[in-house]
C-alpha positions in Angstrom: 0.0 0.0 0.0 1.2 3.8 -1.1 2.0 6.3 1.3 -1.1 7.8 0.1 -3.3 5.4 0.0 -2.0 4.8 3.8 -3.0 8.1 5.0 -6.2 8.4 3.3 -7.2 5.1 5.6 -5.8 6.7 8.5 -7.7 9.7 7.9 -11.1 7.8 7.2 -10.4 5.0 9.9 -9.8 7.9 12.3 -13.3 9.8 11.5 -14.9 7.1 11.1 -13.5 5.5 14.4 -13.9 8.5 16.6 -17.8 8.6 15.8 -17.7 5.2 16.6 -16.3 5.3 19.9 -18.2 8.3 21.1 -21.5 6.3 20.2 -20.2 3.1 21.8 -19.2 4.7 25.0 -22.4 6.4 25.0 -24.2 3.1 26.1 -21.4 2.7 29.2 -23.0 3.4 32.5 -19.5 5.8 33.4 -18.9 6.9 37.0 -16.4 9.1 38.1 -14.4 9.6 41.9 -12.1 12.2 41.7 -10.3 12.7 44.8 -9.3 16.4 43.5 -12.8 18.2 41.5 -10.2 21.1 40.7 -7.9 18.2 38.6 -10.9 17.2 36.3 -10.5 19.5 32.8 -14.3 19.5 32.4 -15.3 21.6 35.9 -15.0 25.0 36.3 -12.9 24.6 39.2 -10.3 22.8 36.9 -6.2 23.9 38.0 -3.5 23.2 35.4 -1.9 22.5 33.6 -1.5 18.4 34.3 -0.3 15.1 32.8 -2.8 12.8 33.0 -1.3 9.1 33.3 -3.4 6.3 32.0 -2.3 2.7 31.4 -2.3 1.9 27.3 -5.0 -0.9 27.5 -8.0 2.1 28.1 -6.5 4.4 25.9 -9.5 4.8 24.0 -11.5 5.4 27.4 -10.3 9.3 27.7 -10.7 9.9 23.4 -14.4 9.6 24.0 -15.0 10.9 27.0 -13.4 13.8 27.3 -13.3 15.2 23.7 -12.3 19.2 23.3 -10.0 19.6 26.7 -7.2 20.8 25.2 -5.0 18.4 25.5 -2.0 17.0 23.9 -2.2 13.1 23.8 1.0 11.6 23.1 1.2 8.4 20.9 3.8 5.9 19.1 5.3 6.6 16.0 4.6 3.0 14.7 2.3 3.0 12.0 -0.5 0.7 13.4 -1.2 3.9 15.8 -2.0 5.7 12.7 -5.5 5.4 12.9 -5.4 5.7 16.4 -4.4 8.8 16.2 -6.7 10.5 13.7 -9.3 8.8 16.3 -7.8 11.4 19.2 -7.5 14.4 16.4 -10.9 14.1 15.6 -12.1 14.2 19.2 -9.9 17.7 19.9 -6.9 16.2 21.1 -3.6 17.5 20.0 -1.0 14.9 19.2 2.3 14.4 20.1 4.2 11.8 18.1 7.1 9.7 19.8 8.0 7.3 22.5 10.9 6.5 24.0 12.3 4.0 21.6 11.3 6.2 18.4 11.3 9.5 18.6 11.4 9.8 22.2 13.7 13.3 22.1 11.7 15.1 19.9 8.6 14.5 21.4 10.1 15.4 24.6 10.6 18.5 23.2 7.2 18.6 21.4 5.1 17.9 24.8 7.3 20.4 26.6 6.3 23.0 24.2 2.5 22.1 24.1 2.5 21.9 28.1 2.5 25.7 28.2 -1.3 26.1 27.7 -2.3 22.3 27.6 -2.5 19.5 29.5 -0.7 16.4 28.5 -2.0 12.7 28.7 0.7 10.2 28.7 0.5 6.0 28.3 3.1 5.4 30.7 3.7 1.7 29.3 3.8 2.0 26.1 3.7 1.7 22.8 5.5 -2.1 23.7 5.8 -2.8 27.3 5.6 -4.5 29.5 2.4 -3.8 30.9 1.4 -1.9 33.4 5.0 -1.1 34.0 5.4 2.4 34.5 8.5 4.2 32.5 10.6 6.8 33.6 9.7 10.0 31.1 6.6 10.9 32.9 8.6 11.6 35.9 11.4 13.5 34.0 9.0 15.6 32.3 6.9 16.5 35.7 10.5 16.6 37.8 11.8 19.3 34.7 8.4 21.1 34.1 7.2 21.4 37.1 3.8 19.9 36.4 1.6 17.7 38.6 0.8 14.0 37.7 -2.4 12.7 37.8 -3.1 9.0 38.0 -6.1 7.9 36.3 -7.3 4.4 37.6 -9.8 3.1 34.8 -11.5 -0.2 34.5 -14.6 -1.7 32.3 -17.3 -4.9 34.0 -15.6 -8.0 32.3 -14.2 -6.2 29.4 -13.4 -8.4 26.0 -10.0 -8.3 25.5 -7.2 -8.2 22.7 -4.3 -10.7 22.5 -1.9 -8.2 22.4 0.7 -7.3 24.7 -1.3 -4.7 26.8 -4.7 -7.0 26.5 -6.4 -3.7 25.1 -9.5 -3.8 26.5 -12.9 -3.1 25.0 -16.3 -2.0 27.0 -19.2 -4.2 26.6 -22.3 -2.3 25.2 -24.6 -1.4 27.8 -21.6 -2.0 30.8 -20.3 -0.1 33.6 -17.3 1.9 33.2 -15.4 3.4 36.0 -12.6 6.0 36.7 -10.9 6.6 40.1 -8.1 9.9 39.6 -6.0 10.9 42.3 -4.7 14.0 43.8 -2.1 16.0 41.7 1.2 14.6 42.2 4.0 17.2 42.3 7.3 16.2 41.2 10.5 17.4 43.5 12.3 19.6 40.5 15.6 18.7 38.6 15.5 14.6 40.0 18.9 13.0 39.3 18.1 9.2 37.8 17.8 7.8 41.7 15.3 10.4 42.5 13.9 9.4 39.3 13.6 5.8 39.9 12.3 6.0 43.3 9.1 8.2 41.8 8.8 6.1 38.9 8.0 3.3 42.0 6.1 5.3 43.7 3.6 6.4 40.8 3.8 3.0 39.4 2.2 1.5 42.5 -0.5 4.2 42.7 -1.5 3.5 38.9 -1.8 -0.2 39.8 -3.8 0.4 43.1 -6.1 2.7 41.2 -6.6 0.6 38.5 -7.2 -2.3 40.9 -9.9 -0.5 42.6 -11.9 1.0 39.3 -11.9 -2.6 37.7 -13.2 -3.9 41.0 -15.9 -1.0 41.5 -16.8 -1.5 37.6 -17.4 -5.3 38.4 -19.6 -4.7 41.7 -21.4 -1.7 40.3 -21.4 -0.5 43.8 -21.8 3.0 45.0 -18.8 5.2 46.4 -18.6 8.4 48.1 -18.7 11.6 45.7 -19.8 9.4 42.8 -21.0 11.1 40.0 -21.5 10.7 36.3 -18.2 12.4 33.8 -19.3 16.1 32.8 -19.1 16.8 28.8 -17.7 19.7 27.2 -19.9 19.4 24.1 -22.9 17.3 24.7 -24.4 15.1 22.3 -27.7 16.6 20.5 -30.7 15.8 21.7 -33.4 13.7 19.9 -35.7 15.6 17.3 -38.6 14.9 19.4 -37.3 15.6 22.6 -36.1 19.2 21.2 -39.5 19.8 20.1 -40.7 19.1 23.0 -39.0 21.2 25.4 -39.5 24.3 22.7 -43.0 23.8 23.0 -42.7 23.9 27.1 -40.7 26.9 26.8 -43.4 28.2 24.4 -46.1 27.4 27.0 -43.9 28.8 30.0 -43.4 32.4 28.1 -47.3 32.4 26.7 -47.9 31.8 31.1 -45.4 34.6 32.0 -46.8 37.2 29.7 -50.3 36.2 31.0 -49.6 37.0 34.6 -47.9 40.0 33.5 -50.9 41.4 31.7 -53.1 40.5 34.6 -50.8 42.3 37.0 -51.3 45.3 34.8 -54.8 44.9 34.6 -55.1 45.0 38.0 -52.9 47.9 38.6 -54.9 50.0 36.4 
């Protein structure tokens, strides 16, 4: 296949797929705990900038929830992330491409750059492994930029999932989907490589532990404290008939407004 040909399928897998996944997520029954409200980009309260860890397997999780939070997602180089990564374009991310074995300087660079105004979202095992084994470039970058990490702990109820190396996993329609994010993380600056280490341990284990915990909620379906359901940016329209609808009870409520107004005035005089 031509270059061309190859980027025109990108392009159309990745429109195509982003509508796709927005629609499919839209039948999950998603929860959210957030220890920190003001580390959520979709609340008013929302601090950052921050890099939002997430473990490769749920990459897809964040694309259609939270689409249009200015962002800056970064993914492989490889060329099966292609269409991927037209999937993230097309649901307002920005996108970084790299990783540490291709590319890895540059999008260093890249990501350090874009943090300025955005917030980063980072797949701290990948593009190859192993899973859920943190990497040290998360912790350089917060260490140098002086940016908070912010663990995201995501899990699906009994998920089907790919033979691949990170067992992507992939919501069942009409499942539970769960998210646990801790508080912001802040990074001691300028970390030589044992500083380095013992964080990449540290944040490692709290990934794990949160992750642990959401796929264990998502399975029980129980309720936690401060629960409550993701906020969109940029809702999805409403039904035809349901618009109609609520213009015709707005129609009704002005028509009763301007009634008790005239009568008021009626009165008066």
């Amino acid at each position: 296949m031509s270059d061309q040909s190859s980027t025109f399928t990108a392009r159309l897998g990745g429109f195509l797929g982003a509508a796709i996944t927005q629609l499919w997520q839209s039948s999950i029954d998603i929860q959210l705990a957030q220890y920190d409200i003001t580390r959520d980009p979709t609340q008013p309260e929302f601090q950052g900038p921050n890099i939002y860890l997430l473990w490769h397997e749920y990459i897809t999780f964040p694309i259609g929830l939270w689409r249009n939070c200015n962002a800056a997602l970064l993914m492989s180089r490889h060329r099966d992330a292609d269409v991927l990564a037209r999937v993230a374009y097309h649901a307002g991310f920005d996108v970084v491409r790299g990783s540490t074995s291709r590319g890895g300087a540059t999008a260093i660079r890249e990501l350090q750059e874009k943090a300025k105004n955005m917030n980063l979202a980072i797949t701290p095992d990948g593009p190859r492994g192993p899973r859920r084994k943190m990497s040290a470039g998360p912790i350089f970058l917060s260490s140098r930029l002086q940016i908070p990490l912010v663990c995201m702990g995501i899990g699906y109820d009994r998920p089907w999932r790919t033979k691949t190396w990170d067992r992507f996993a992939i919501a069942r329609p009409f499942s539970r989907g769960r998210i646990i994010g801790s508080p912001a993380m802040q990074m001691p600056p300028d970390l030589d490589r044992a500083g380095i280490e013992h964080y990449r341990l540290r944040v490692e284990r709290m990934m794990n532990f949160l992750s642990d915990e959401a796929e264990t909620w998502a399975v029980n379906g129980d309720r936690r404290i401060g629960q409550r359901p993701p906020r969109s940016l940029h809702p999805a329209p409403l039904p035809r008939n349901v618009r109609r609808r609520q213009e015709e009870e707005r129609r009704q409520l002005r028509l009763a407004e301007e009634e008790a107004i005239s009568l008021k005035i009626h009165r008066a005089a």
